[in-house]
KOLZA-585818 format. One record per atom (N, C-alpha, C, CB): residue in three letters; x, y, z. Coordinates in steps of 0.02 Angstrom, whole numbers, always signed. Atoms other than C-alpha are relative to their C-alpha. Glycine has a CB too. Example, Ala and Ser with C-alpha at 12.3 -4.5 7.8 and 13.67 -1.06 7.14 Angstrom:
2
R  code       x       y       z
R   Ala     +45     -59      +0
R   Ala    +615    -225    +390
R   Ala     +45     +60      +0
R   Ala     -50      +1     +62
R   Ser     -42     -59      -3
R   Ser    +684     -53    +357
R   Ser     -39     +55     +37
R   Ser     +20     +23     -71
% end
This chain:
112
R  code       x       y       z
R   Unk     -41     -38     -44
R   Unk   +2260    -195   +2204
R   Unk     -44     +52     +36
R   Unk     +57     +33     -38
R   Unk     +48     -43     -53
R   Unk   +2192     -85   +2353
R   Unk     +26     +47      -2
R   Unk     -12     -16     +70
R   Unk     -36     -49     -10
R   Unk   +2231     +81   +2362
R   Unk     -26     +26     +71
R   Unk      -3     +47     -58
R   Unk      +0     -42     -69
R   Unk   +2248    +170   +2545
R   Unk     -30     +76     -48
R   Unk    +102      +8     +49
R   Unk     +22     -65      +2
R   Unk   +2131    +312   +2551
R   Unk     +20     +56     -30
R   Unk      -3     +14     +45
R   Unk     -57     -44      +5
R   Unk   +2246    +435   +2587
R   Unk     +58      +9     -33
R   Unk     +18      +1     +41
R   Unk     -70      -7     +28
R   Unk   +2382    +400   +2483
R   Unk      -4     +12     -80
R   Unk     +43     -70     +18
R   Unk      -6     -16     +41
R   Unk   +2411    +467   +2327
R   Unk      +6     -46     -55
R   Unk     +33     +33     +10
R   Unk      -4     +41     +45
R   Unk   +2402    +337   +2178
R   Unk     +65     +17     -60
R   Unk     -70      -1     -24
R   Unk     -67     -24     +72
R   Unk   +2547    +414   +2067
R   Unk     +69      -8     +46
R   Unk      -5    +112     -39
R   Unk     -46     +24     -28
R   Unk   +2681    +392   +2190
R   Unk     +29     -75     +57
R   Unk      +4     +48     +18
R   Unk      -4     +53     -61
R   Unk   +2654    +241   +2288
R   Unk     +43     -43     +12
R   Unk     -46     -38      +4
R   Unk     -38     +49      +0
R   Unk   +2804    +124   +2246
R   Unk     +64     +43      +4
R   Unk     -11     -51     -57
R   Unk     -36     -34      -2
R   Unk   +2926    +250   +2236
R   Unk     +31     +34     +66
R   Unk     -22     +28     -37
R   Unk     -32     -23     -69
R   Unk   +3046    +319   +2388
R   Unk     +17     +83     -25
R   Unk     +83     -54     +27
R   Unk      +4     -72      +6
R   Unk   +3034    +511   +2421
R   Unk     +78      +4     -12
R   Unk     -35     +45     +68
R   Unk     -63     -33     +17
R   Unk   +3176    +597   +2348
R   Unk     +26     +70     +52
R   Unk     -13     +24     -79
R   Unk     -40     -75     -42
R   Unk   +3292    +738   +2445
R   Unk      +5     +48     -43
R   Unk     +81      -6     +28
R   Unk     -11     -41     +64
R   Unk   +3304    +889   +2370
R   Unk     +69      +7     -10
R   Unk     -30     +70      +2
R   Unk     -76      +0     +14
R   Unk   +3481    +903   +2411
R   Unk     +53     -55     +49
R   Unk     +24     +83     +15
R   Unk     -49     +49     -28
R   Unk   +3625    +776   +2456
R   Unk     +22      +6     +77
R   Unk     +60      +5     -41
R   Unk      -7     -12     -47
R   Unk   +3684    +776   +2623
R   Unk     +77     +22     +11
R   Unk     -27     -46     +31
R   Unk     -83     -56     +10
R   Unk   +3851    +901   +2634
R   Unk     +44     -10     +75
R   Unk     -25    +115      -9
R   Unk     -52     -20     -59
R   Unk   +4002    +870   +2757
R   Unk     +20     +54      +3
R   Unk     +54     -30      +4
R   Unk     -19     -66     -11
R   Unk   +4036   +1051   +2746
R   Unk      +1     +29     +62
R   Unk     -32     +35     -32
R   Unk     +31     -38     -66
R   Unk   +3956   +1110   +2899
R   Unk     +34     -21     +65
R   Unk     -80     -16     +10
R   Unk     -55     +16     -44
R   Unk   +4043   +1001   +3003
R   Unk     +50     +20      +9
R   Unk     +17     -38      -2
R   Unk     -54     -31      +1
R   Unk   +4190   +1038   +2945
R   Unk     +22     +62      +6
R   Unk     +16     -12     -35
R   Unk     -16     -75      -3
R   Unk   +4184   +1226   +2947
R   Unk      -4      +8     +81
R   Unk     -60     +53     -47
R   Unk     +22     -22     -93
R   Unk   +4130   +1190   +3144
R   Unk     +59     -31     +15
R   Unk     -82     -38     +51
R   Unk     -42      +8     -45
R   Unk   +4281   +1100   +3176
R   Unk     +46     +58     -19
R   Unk     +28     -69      +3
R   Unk     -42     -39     +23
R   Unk   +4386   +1216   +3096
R   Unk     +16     +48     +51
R   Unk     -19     +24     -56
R   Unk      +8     -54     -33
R   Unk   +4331   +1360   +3189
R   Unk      +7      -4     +78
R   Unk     -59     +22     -21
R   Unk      +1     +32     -68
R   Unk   +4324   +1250   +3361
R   Unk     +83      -1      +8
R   Unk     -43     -83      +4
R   Unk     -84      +9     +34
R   Unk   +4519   +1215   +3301
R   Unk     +51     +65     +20
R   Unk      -3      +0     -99
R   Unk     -52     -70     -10
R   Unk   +4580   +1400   +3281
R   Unk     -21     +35     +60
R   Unk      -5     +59     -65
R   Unk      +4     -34     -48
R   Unk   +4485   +1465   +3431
R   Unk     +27     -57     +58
R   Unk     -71     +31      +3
R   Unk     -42     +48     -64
R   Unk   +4574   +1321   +3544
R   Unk     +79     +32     -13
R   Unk      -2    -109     -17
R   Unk     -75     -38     +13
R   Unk   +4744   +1385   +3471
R   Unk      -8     +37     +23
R   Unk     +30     +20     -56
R   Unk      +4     -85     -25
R   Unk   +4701   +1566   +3482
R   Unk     +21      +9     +79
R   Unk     -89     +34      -7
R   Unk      +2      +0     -78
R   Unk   +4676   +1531   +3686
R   Unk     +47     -38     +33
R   Unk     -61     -24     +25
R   Unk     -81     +32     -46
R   Unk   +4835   +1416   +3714
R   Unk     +47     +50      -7
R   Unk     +44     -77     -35
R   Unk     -65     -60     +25
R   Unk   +4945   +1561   +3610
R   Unk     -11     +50     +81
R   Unk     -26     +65    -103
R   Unk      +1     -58     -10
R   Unk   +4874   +1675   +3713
R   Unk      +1     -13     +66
R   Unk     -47     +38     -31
R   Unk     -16     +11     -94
R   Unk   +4889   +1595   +3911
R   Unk     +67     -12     -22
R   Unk     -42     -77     +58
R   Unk     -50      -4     +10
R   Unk   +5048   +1551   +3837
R   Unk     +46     +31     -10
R   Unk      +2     -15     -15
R   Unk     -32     -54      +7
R   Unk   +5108   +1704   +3802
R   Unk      -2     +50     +69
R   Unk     -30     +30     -61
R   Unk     +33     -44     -63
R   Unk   +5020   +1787   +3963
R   Unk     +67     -35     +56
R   Unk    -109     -29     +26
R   Unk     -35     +21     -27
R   Unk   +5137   +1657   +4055
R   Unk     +76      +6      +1
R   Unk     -18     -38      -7
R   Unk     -42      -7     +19
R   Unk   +5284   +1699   +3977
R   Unk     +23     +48     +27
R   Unk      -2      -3     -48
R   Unk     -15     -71     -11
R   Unk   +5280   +1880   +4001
R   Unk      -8      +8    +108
R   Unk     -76     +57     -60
R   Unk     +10     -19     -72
R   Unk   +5233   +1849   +4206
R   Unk     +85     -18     +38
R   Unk     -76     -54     +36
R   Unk     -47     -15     -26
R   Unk   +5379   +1888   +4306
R   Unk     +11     -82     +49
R   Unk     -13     +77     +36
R   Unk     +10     +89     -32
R   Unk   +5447   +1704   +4390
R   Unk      +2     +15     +81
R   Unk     +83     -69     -25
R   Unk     +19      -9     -58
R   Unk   +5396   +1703   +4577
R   Unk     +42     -51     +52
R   Unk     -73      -6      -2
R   Unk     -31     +45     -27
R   Unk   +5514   +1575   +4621
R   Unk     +74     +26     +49
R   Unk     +11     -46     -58
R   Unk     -46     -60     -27
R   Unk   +5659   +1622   +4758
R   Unk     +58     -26     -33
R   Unk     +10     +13     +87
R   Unk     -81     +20     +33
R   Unk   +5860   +1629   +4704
R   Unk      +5     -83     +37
R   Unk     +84     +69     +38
R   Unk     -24     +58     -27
R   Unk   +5945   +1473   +4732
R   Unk     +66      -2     +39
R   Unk      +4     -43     -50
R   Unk     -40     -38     -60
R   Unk   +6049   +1466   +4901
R   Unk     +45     -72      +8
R   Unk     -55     +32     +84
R   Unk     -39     +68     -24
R   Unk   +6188   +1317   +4911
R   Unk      -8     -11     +55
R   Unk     +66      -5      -4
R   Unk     -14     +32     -60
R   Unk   +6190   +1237   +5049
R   Unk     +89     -27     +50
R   Unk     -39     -58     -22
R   Unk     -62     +53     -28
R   Unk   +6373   +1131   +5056
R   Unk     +58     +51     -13
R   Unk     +12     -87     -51
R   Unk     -56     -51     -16
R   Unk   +6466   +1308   +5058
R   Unk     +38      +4     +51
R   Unk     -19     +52      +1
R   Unk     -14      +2     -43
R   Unk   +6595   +1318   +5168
R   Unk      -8     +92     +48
R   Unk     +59     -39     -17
R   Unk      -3     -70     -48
R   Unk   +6569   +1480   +5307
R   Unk     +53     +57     -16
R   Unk     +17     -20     +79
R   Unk     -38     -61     +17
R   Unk   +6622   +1644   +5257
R   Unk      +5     +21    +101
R   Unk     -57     +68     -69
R   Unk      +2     -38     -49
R   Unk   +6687   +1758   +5395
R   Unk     -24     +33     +43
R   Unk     +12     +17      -4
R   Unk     +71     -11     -29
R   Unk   +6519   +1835   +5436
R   Unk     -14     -67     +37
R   Unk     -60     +16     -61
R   Unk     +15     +63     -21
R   Unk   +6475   +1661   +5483
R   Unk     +28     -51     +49
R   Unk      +0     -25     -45
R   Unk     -40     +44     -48
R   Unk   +6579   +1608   +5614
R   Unk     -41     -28     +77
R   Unk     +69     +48     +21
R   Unk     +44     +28     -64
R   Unk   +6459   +1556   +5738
R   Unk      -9     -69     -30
R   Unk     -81     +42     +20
R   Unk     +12     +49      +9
R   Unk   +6435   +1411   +5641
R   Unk     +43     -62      -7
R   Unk     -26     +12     -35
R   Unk     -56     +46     +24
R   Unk   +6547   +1257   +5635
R   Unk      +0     -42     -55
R   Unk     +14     -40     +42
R   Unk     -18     +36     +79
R   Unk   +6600   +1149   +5477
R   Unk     -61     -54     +45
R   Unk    +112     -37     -33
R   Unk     +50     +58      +5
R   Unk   +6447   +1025   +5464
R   Unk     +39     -86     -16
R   Unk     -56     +24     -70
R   Unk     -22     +60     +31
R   Unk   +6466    +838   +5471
R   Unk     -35     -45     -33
R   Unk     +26     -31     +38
R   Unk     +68     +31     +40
R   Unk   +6313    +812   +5347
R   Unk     -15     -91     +38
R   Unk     +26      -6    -110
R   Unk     +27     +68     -49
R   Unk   +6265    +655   +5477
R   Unk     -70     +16     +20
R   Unk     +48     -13     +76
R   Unk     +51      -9     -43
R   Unk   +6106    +616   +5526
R   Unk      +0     -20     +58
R   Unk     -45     -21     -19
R   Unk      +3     +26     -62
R   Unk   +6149    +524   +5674
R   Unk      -3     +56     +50
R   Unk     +56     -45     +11
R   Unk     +19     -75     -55
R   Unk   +6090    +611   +5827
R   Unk     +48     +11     +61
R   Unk     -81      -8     +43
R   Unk     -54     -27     -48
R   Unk   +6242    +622   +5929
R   Unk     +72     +34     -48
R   Unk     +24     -74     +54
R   Unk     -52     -68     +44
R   Unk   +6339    +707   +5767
R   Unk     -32     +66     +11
R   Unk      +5      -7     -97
R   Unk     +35     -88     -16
R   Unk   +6187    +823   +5780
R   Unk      +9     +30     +84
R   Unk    -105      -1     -16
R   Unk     +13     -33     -66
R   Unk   +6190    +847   +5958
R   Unk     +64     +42      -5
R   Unk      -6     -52     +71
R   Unk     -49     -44     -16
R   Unk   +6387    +899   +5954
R   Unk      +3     +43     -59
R   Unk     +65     -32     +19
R   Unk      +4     -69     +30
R   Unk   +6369   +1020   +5815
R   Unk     -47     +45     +37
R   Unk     -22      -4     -73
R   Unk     +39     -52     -35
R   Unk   +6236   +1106   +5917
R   Unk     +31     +31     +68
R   Unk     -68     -30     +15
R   Unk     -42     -25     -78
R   Unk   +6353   +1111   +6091
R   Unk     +57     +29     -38
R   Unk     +31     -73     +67
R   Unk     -29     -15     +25
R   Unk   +6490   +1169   +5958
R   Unk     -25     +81     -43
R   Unk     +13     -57     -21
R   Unk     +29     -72     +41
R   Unk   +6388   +1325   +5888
R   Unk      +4     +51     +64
R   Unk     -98      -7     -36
R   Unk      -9     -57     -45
R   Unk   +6430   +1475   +5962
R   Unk     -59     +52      -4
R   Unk     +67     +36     -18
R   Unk     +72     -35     -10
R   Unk   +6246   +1552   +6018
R   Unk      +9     +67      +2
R   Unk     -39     -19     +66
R   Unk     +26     -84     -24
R   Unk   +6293   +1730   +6058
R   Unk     +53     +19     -61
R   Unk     +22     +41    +102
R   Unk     -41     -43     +66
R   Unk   +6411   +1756   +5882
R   Unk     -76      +3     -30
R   Unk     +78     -50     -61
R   Unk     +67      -4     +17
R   Unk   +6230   +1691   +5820
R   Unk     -32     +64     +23
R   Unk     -36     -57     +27
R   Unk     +45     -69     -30
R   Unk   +6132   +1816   +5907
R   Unk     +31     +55     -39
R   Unk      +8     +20     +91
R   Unk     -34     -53      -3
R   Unk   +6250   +1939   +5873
R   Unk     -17      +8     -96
R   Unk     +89     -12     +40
R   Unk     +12     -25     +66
R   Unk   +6237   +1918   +5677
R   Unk     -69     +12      -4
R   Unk     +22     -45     -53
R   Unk     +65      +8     +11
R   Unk   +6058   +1891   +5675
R   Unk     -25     +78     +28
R   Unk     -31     -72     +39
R   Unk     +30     -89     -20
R   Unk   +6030   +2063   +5763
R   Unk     +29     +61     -60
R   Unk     +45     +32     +95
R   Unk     -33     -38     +68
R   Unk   +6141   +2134   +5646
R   Unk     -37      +0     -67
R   Unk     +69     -34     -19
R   Unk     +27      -5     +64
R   Unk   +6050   +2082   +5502
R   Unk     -68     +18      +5
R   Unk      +8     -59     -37
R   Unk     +73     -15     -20
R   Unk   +5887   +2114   +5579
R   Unk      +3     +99      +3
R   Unk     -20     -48     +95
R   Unk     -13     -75      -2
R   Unk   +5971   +2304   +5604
R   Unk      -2     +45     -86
R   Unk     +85      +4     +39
R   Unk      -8     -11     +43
R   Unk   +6005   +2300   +5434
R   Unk     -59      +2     -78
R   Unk     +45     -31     +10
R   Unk     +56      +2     +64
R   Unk   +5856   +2257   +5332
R   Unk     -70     +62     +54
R   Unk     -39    -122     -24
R   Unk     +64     -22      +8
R   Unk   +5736   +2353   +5452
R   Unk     -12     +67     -24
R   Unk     -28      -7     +54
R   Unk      +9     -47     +33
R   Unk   +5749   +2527   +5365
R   Unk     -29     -17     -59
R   Unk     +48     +32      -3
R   Unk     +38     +46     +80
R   Unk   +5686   +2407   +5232
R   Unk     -66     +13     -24
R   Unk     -12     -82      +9
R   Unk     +69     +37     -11
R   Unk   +5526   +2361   +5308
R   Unk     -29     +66      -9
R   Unk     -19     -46     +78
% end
């Protein structure tokens, strides 16, 4: 039998030993911590969202029929055809229009 130079004669058939086993711990403590700081940051846009005031406007019916203020307008005949629309538009009374629309324009601008 030949021995290599370099190599030590007392261990040569033998496979190096570890000193220590190889531990899933470490992993696991990294997901863990990856885990609660992903929570931590949903609680907490989730909560941020909660508390923000909703930016969305009221909700305004549409298929109301005309209050008294509103008499410029005539009863709708929800049609799309364009000669229902044309005679609701020759049927709208333009200067009651005007007339509210200034009014309310009188009314909000101490607002502005």
């Amino acid at each position: 039998m030949e021995q290599s130079p370099y190599a030590s004669p007392v261990n040569q058939n033998s496979a190096p030993e570890s000193a220590t086993p190889d531990s899933p711990v470490g992993p696991i403590i990294g997901t863990v911590i990856v885990i609660v700081l992903l929570v931590l940051g949903g609680w907490y846009f989730w909560s941020a969202l909660k508390e923000r005031p909703s930016n969305q406007p009221p909700f305004i019916p549409g298929d109301q029929a005309p209050v008294e203020e509103e008499s410029w307008l005539p009863p709708s005949l929800n049609s799309d055809d364009a000669s229902a629309i044309q005679a609701e538009l020759e049927a709208m009374n333009m200067s009651d229009f005007e007339l509210y629309m200034e009014s309310d324009l009188e009314a909000s601008s101490p607002q502005l």
